[in-house]
N, C-alpha and C positions, 0 to 999 in steps of 0.2 A: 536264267543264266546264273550257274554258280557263281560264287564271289571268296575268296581268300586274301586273308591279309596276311600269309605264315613270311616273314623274312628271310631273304635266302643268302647264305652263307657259302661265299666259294672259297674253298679250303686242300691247299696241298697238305698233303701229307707224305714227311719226308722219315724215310723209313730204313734200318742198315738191314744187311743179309743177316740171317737167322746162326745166330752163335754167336755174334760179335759180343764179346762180354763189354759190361759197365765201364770195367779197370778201364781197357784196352779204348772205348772210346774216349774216358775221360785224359787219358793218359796226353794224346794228341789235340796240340792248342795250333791256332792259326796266329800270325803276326802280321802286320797292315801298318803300318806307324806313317800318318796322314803327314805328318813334316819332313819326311823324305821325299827329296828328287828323283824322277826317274833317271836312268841311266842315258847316255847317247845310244841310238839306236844300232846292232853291230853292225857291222859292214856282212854282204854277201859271201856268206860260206861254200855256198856248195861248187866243187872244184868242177872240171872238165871228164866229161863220162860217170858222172856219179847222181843218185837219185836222193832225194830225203823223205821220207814215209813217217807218219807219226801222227799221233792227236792235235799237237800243236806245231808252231811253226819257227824256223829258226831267225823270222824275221822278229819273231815276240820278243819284247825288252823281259830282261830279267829288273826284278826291282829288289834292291837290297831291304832285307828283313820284311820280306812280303814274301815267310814262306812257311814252316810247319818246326815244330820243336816238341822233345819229349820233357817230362816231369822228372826223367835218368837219365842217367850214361846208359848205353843200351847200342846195340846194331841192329839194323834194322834194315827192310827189305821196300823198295819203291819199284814198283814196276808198272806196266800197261800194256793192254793184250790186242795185237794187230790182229782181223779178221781176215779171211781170205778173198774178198774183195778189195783189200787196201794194200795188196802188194801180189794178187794172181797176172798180173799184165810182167810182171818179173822172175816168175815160174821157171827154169828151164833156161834164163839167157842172161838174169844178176847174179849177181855174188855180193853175200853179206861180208863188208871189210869193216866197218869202223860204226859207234854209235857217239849219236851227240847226248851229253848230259848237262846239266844245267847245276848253277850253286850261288847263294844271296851271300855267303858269310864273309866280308870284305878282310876280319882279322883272322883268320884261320883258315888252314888248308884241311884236305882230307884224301880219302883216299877211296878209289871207287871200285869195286868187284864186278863188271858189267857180263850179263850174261845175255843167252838169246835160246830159247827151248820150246822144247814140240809140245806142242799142244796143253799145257798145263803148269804153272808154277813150280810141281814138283817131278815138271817132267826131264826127259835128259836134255842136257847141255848141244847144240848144233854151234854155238860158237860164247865165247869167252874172251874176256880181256882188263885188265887194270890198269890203274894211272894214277898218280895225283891232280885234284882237280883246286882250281882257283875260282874265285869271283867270275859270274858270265858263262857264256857261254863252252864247254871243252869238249874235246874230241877225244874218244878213244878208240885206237886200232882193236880188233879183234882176230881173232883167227878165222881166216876164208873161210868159206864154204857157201856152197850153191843155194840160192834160194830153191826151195823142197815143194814141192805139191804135196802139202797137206793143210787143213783148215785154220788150225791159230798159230802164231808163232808169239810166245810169252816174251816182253823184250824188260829188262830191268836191271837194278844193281843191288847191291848191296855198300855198307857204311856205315862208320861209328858215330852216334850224335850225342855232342856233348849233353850234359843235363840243362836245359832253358835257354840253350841257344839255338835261336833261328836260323837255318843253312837250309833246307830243300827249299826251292823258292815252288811256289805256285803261281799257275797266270790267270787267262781271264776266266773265272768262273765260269763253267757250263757242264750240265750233268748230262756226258757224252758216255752212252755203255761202253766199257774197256778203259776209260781215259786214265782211271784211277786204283791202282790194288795197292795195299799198305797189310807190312808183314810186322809184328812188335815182339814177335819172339815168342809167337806161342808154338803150339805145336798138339797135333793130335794123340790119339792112343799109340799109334802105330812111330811117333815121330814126326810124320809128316810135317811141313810147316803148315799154319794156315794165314793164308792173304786173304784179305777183306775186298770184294768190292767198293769201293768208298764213292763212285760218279754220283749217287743221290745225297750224299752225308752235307748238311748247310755245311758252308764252306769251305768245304773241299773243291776241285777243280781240276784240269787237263794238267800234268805235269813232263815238265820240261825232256820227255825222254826221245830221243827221232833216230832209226835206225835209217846208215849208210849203203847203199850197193850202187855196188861199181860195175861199171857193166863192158866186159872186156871180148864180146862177142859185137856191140858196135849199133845193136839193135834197140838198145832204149832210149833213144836220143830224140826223136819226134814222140809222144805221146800226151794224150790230154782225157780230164775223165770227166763226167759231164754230171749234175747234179740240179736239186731245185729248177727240175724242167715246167715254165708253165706256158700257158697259151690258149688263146680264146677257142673253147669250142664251137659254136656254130657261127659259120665263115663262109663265103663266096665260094663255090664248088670252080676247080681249076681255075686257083688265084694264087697268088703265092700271099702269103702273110707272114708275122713276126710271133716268133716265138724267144720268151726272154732264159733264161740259163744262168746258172755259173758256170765255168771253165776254166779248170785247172790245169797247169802244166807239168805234169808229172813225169815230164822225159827229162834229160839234159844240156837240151839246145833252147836256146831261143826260142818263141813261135812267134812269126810273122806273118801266116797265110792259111786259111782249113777250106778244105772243101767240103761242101755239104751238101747230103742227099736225104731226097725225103721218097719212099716207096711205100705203095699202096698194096694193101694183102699180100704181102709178098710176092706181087707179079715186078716182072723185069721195068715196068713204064716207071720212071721217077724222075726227078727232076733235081738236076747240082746246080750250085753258085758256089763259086771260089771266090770266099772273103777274107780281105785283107784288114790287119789289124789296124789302126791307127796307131798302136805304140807297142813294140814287143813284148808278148808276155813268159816274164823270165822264169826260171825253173822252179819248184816248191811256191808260185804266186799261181792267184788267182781273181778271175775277175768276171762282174755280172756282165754279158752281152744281150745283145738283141740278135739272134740271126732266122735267116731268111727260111721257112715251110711251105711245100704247096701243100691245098689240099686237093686230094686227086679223085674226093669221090667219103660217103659216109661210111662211117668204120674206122677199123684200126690203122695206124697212119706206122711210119718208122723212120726216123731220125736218125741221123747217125753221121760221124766225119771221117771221111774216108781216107782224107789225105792231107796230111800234116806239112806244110811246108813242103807240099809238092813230092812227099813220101809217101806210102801208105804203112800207115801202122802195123806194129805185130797183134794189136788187139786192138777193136775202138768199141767203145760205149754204144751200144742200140738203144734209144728210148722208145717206147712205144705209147700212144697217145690215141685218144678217138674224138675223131672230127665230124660234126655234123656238117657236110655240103649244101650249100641251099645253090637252085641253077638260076643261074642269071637270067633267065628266060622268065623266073616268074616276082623277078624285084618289084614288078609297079601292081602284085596282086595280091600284096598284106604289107599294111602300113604299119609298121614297129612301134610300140609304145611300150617302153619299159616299164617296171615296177621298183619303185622302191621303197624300203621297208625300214626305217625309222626306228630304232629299238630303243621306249624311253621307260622314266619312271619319273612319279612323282618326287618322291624320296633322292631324286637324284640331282643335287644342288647346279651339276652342270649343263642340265638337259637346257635352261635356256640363255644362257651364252653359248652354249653348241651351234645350238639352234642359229638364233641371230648374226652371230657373227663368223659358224664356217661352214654351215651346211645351207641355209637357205640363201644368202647373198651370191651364190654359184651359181642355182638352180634355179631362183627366181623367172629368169630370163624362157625358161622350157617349161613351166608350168603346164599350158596347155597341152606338152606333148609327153607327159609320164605320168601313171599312177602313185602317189602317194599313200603309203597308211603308215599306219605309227603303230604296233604292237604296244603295250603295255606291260612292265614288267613290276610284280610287287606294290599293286596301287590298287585305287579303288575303281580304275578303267579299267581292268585286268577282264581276260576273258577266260571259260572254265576254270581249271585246276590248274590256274597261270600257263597257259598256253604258251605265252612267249617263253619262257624260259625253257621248256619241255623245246621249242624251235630252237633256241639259240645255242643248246648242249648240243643239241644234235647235229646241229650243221658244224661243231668243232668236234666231233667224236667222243660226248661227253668228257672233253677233256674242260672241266670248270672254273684252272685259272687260264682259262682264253678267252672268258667270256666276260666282256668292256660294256659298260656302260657309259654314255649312250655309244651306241654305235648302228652303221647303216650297214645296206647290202645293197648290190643296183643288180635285179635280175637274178639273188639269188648264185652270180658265179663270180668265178676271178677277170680281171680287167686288166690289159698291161695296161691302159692306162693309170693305174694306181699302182704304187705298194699297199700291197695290205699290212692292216695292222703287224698280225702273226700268220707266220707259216703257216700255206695247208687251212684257211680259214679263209672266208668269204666275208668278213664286217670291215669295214673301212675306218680308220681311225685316222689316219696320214693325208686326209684330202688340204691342198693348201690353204691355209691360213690368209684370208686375204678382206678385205673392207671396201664398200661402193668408193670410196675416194678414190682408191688406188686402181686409175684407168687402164696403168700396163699391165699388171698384172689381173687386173678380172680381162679382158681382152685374152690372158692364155689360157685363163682359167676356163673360159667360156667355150677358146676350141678344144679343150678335152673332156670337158662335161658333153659338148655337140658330137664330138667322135665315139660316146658311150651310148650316146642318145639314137641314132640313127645306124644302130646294126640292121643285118639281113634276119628275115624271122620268114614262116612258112605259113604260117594259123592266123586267123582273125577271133577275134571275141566281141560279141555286139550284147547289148543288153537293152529290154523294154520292160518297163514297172510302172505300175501306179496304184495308187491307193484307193483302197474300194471306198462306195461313197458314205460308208458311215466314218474313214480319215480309221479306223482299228486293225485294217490290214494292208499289207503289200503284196504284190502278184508280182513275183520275176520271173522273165522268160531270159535264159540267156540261149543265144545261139553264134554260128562260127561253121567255119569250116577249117580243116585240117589237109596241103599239101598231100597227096599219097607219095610212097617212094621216096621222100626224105629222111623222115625218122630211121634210125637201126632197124633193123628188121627185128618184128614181135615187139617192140616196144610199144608201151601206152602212155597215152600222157592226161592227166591229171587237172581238173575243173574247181578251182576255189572262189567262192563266193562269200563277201562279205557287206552286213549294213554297216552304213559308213553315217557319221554325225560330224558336219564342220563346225568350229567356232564353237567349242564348248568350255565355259566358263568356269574358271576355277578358283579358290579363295586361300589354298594352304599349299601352294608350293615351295618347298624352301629352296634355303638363300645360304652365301656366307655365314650372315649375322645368327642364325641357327643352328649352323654346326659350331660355329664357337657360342653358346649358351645363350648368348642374348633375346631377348625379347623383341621380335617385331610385329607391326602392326598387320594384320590382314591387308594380302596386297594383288591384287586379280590378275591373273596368267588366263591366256586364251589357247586353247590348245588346236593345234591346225586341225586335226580330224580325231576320230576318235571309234574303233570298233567295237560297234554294238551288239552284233548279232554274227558270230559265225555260220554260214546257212547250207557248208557242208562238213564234212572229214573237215580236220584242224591241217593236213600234208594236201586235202582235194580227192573229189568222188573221180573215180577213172572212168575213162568215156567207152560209152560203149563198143565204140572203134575208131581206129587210129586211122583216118585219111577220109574225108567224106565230110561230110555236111554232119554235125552232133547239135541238140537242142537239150538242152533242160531247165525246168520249171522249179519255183518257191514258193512258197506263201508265207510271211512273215504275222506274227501278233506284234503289234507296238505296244510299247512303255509309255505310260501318259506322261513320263519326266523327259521322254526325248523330243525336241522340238523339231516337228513336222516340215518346218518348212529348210531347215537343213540337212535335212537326213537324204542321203545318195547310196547308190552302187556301185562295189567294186569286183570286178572279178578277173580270174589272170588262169593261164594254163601255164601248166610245168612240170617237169620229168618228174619219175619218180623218186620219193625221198632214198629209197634202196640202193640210187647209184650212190657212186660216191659224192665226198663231200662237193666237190669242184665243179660234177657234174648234174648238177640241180636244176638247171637253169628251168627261169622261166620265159618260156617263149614267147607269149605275148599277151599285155592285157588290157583293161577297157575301164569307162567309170560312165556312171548312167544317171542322168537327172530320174526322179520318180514324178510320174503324171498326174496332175491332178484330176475327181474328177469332172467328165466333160461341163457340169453347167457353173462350173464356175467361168467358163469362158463366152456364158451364155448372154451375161450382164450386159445393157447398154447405156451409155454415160448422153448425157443432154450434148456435153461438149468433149471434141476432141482431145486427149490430154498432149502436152508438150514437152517433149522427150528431147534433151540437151546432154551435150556433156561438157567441162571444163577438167584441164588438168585432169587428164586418166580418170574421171569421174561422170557416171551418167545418173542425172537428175530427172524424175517425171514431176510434172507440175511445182518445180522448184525445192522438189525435196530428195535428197536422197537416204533419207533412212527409208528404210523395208525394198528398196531396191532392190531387185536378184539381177545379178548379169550372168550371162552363160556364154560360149563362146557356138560359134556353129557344129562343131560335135556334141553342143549336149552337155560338156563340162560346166560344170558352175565354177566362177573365178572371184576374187573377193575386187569388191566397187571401189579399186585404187589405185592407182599406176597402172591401169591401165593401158594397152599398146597400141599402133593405131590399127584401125583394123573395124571389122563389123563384128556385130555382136547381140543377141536376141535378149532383150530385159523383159522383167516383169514385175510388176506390183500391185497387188489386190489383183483385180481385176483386169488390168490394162498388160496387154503382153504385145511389145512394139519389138520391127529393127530399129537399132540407132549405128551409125559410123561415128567413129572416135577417131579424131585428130589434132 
């Protein structure tokens, strides 16, 4: 097993579009001054029949001198580029009348040039308009004209800034493409100007620009657009389920009520629910829901709300989505045992307060019924060419500041019952914070770990191993069977088998006291498991075929420094890594004691030995060190707190049932 200690460096790299000269960045300073108040929030702008479209929103506070200033006097150009997705529902039935613009500078007025142009900064003018603007929030009229079918519409102004004073304000940082172009007065060979993308540039941000349409044909009045669609993939075939959302109101009315319909393959069978809101959601707001999905079957699924306040829309959002169906006919013939996967490091001062105080005090309680393993990242438990980290890029789209340490995954997918960390990412960061005192709260916590715990699955994984009798090899057989007619059609699905080592002992984890310089003394960390042996593909070998009875065999060499009598099996099936990030899941997996072999069970003792327990604790002839306890699947469980319940021990020689109560 290779071994690597190289430290791994996650690193944005934030980068301008190609020409922006030196001058021209240094030129533009940001302003933030921490002893300023923010403003009162404004009141409700948007009037009766009008829409607001833009990066940001006109409910954002402007914050005085929290905004952008040049090194001159100079004019200068601030615009943001709306895509044809963020205003095609207005195609053919708005009219552009007014733009809102925004301003921090409380002692000085100015004066603003607002334009609105097709498809480029330098392209022609589709409406114009000026005004003086003040502190906050301002409006200004434009010249009508029809929203147009074409791809971008450039929305911006122009304005004179004094030399060092702060007046364009910016809001909440976020490098959104379009959010941001800045004009300083350059200009090409030809004249041209040239505008900067600036949405990547540190400190830059969405700017206060939102174009107005009026809509005097009476049709954009019910509309909503629907975004951050997630939802568990494999679910109870013709069931309805929850699927979570944002949803935004981008008509002019109120929304009180949606109708929702979910359709299968594009055939006529679907199924609505008219949901009513709990508190109206007002125009230009937005807000995350839960609403109602069946699934009608495996495949691609389609979402969509038909009817808005008992209207139907001139366009509504389709999401499309693919659902595994499992039929309820074969719930009671694969028992679900999720996997989860533990991403730690040595090196990582928080891996055991993580640990202790918010990830094992949840889980505790379901031990028995999920796989655990702990990948290793950047340590001396590391597997090949660090394996885990090659996992944890991948499963964010090598995007490498998403990737937390520590951080978990349950099953490899998305969960309503969690937020994840970060969007579009399957590690969990956000699970509650919670302590065995706190009765009420581990009680909630327990029924949504239990609700993650007992999904529908299709596959089994069983495993049989033991160590030949010179104790220098292991023999795995796993075997399983696979559902036919559930999976996608042509899909395969994927066998990962790993040797596993519980309770391995460790002497240099660090602490606070180490990352701030001090010296401490060597202090032993025990680490729950630990993988030894990858014993296929690092993503899983594909089975031979998808639906049927699959078997595959191992042979392992041991390490004389791993200790035999902890060493187990894990193994789990799961999609392929090719789908998307979301869709990974692993469908089900299993953990296996390793057999010893037979003549150690061959021993006979003069005298019966006497197997006890006290307090969660089982003792053979008054001792419990070298105890094993195993539960009756086979899992080994650590000899302490134990539940009540039966349970197969062993030690030396003596391999008894005992019941614990």
């Amino acid at each position: 097993m290779k071994k690597s200690y190289t430290k791994m460096m996650m690193v944005l790299t934030l980068s301008l579009i190609a020409g922006l000269t030196v001058q021209a960045q240094d030129q533009w300073s940001v302003h933030s001054p921490s002893q300023k108040n923010r403003t009162e929030k404004p009141a409700q702008t948007t009037e009766a029949s009008e829409i607001i479209i833009g990066h940001c929103n006109i409910y954002d506070q402007i914050w005085p001198y929290d905004g952008i200033s040049l090194s001159y006097d100079a004019r200068v150009g601030i615009g943001a580029a709306l895509t044809r997705d963020m205003y095609e529902k207005y195609i053919g039935n708005g009219i552009i009348t007014a733009m809102y613009v925004g301003w921090d500078d409380e002692a000085s007025t100015a004066e603003y040039e607002c334009f609105v142009r097709d498809g480029s900064f330098n392209g022609e003018n589709l409406a114009t308009g000026s005004g003086t603007v003040k502190m906050g929030w301002n409006r200004i009229e434009l010249t009508p004209v029809p929203v147009q079918d074409i791809d971008r519409l450039c929305v911006g102004f122009y304005t004179d800034v004094k030399k060092d004073v702060c007046s364009i304000p910016k809001l909440s940082p976020s490098g959104v493409p379009n959010s941001i172009f800045l004009f300083s007065g350059e200009t090409n060979a030809e004249g041209k100007e040239l505008w900067y993308d600036m949405h990547l540039v540190e400190g830059m941000a969405k700017m206060p620009i939102m174009l107005v349409i009026s809509d005097p044909r009476g049709k954009l009045v019910d509309l909503v657009s629907v975004s951050d669609f997630r939802t568990n993939t494999i679910v109870w075939r013709e069931d309805v389920h929850n699927a979570q959302m944002t949803v935004k109101n981008v008509g002019s009315n109120n929304i009180n009520n949606l109708k929702i319909s979910s359709i299968f393959n594009d055939d006529v069978m679907g199924n609505d629910d008219l949901v009513e809101l709990d508190e109206p959601l007002e125009p230009n707001d937005y807000r995350v829901l839960e609403l109602p999905i069946y699934c009608l079957g495996t495949g691609v699924h389609k979402f969509a709300m038909t009817e808005v306040n008992g209207n139907k829309p001139i366009s509504a959002d389709t999401i499309e989505f693919e659902l595994i169906g499992v039929p309820w006919d074969i719930e009671g013939k694969y028992k679900h045992r999720p996997l989860l996967e533990f991403f730690c490091s040595e090196e990582n001062y928080m891996y055991p307060t993580y640990w202790d105080e918010m990830f094992y005090p949840g889980f505790r309680n379901f031990e028995s019924n999920y796989t655990l393993v702990m990948p290793h990242v950047d340590d001396k438990y590391m597997t090949g060419d660090n394996d885990a980290i090659v996992q944890m890029l991948t499963m964010v789209d090598n995007d490498s500041m998403r990737v937390l340490l520590p951080s978990f995954t349950i099953n490899r997918q998305d969960n309503l019952e969690y937020m994840v960390a970060d969007k579009g990412t399957i590690f969990f960061l956000g699970i509650p914070l919670h302590y065995p005192d706190d009765v009420e709260k581990q009680e909630v916590v327990n029924t949504m770990y239990r609700d993650i715990m007992f999904k529908p699955t299709f596959a089994s994984v069983d495993i049989a191993s033991n160590f030949t009798d010179d104790l220098s090899l292991v023999n795995i057989d796993v075997t399983g069977a696979v559902e036919e007619g559930v999976l996608p059609v042509g899909e395969s699905l994927y066998l990962t088998v790993y040797l596993m080592e519980r309770n391995v002992v460790s002497y240099d984890q660090l602490f606070w006291g180490d990352k701030e310089g001090q010296v401490n003394e060597p202090r032993e960390y025990v680490h729950r498991n630990i993988i030894r042996d990858v014993l296929t593909d690092m993503w899983g070998d594909e089975l031979a075929q998808t639906g049927g009875d699959y078997s595959q065999s191992f042979t392992v060499e041991l390490d004389p420094e791993w200790e035999k009598s902890n060493l187990y099996i894990a193994a789990f099936l799961s999609r392929s890594v090719e789908n998307p990030v979301l869709s990974r899941n692993v469908i089900n997996s299993a953990e296996g004691v390793i057999g010893w072999p037979n003549a150690i069970y061959g021993v006979e003792k003069d005298q019966e030995p006497t197997v006890t327990s006290h307090d969660g604790v089982v003792y053979i002839d008054g001792e419990s060190r070298g105890v094993e306890v195993y539960n009756l699947a086979g899992t080994r469980l650590e000899n302490s707190n134990l539940a009540d319940g039966v349970y197969l021990v062993k030690k030396e020689d003596v391999v008894a049932k005992v019941l614990v109560r």
